[in-house]
C-alpha positions in Angstrom: 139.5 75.0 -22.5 139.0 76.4 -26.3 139.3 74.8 -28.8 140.9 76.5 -32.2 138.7 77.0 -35.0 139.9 76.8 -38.7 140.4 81.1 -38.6 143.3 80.5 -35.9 140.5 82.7 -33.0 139.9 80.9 -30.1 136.2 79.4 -30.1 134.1 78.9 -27.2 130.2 79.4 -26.9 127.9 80.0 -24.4 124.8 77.7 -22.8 121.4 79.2 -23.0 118.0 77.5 -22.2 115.3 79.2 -23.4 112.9 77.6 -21.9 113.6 78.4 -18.8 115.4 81.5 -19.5 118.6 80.4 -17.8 122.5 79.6 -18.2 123.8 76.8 -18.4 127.6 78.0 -18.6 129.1 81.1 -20.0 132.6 79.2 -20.7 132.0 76.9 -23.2 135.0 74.8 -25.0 133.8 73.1 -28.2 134.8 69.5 -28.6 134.6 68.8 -32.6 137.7 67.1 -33.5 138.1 63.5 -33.0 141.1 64.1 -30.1 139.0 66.7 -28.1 135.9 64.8 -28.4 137.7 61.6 -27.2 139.6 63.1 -24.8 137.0 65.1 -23.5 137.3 66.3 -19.3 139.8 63.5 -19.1 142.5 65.0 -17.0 140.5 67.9 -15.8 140.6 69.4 -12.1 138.0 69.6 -10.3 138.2 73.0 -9.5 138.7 73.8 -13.4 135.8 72.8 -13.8 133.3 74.6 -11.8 129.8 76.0 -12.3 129.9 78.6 -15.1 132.1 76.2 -17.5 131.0 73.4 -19.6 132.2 71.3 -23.1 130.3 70.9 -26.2 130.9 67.7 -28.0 129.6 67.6 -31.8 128.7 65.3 -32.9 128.0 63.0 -30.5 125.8 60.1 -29.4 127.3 59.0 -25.7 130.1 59.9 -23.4 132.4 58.1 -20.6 133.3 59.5 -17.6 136.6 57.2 -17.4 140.1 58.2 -15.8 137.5 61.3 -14.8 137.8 62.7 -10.8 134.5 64.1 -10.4 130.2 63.7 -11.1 129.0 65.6 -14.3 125.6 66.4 -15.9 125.1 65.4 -19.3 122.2 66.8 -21.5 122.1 64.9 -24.7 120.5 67.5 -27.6 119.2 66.9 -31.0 119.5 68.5 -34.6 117.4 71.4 -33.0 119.1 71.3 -29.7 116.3 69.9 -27.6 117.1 68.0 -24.5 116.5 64.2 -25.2 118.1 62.6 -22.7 120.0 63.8 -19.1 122.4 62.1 -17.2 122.9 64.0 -14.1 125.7 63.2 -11.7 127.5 60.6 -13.8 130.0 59.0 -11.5 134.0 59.2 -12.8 134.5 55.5 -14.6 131.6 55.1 -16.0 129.6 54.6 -19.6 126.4 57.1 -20.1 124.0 55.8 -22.5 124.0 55.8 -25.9 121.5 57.8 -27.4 121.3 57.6 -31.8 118.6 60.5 -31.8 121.7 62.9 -30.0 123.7 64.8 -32.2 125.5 66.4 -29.6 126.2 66.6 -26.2 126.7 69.3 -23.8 128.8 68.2 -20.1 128.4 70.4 -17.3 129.5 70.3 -13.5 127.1 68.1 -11.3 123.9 69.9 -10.3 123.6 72.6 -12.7 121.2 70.6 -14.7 118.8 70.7 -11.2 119.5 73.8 -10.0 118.3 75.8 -13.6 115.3 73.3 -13.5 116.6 71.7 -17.0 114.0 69.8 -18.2 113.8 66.6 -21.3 112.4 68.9 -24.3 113.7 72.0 -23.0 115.8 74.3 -26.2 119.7 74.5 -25.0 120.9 77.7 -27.5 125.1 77.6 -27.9 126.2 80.9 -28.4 129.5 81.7 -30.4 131.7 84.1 -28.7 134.7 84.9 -30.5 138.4 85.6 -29.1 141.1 87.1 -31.0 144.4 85.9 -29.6 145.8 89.2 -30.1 144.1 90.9 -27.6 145.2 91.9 -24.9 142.2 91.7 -22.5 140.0 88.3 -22.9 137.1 90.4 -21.5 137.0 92.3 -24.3 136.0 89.2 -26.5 132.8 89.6 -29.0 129.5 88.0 -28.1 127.2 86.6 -31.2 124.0 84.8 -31.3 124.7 83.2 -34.1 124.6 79.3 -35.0 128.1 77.9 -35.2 127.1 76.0 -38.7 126.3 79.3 -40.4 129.4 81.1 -38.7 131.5 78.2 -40.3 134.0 77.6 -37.4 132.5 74.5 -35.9 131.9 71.6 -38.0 127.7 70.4 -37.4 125.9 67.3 -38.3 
């Protein structure tokens, strides 16, 4: 589910709320061209898409669950990555709200917004971890706390 940032290394981030001191996911794809965002979890598995994963859309304001074959959680985050709005378990073939304040939007399997207690005004942090292609064991990947518009791979609002 990565997406390939301008460097040619596989990007993908990782979920953290602060607040309550809890992932969200570990495998993170990021959404930020106009094809990933638009195409989204269309065509997804189920099973591929299981607690633990997740897909960062930036920017965004609202998402669709069409041509979809399972629920989702959606937690709508501001500039600051704040939690604005939640949509948790949004039926397949249908239109969340649109939210102007979003500037991105973080879909996750259904309940995981419940079961970490994720809360309106709770701070989501997205964690860049990097993957070279080259190597030869994806477990051996570098983890960074950094934000992805200072590491320059993922284009931010």
């Amino acid at each position: 589910m990565a997406v390939l940032s301008s460097k040619g290394a596989a990007a993908k981030a990782q979920a953290f709320n602060q607040t309550r001191q809890v992932y969200l996911a570990r495998d993170v794809a990021l959404a930020t061209t106009h094809w990933t965002r638009l195409r989204g979890l269309v065509g997804i598995a189920p099973d591929d898409f299981r607690n633990g994963r997740g897909i960062w859309i930036v920017p965004c304001h609202g998402v669709h669950t069409l041509a979809m074959r399972f629920p989702i959680d959606v937690a709508y985050l501001d500039q600051n990555r704040i939690v604005i709005h939640m949509e948790r378990g949004l039926r397949p073939w249908r239109f969340a709200p649109v939210r102007m304040q979003a500037v991105s939007v973080l879909e996750l399997p259904s309940q995981v917004l419940s079961e970490t207690g994720t809360e309106m005004g709770d701070k989501i942090e997205i964690s860049l971890v990097q993957v070279n292609p080259d190597q030869v064991n994806p477990g051996q990947a570098s983890s960074d706390r950094v934000s992805p518009e200072k590491d320059g791979n993922v284009p931010l609002p």
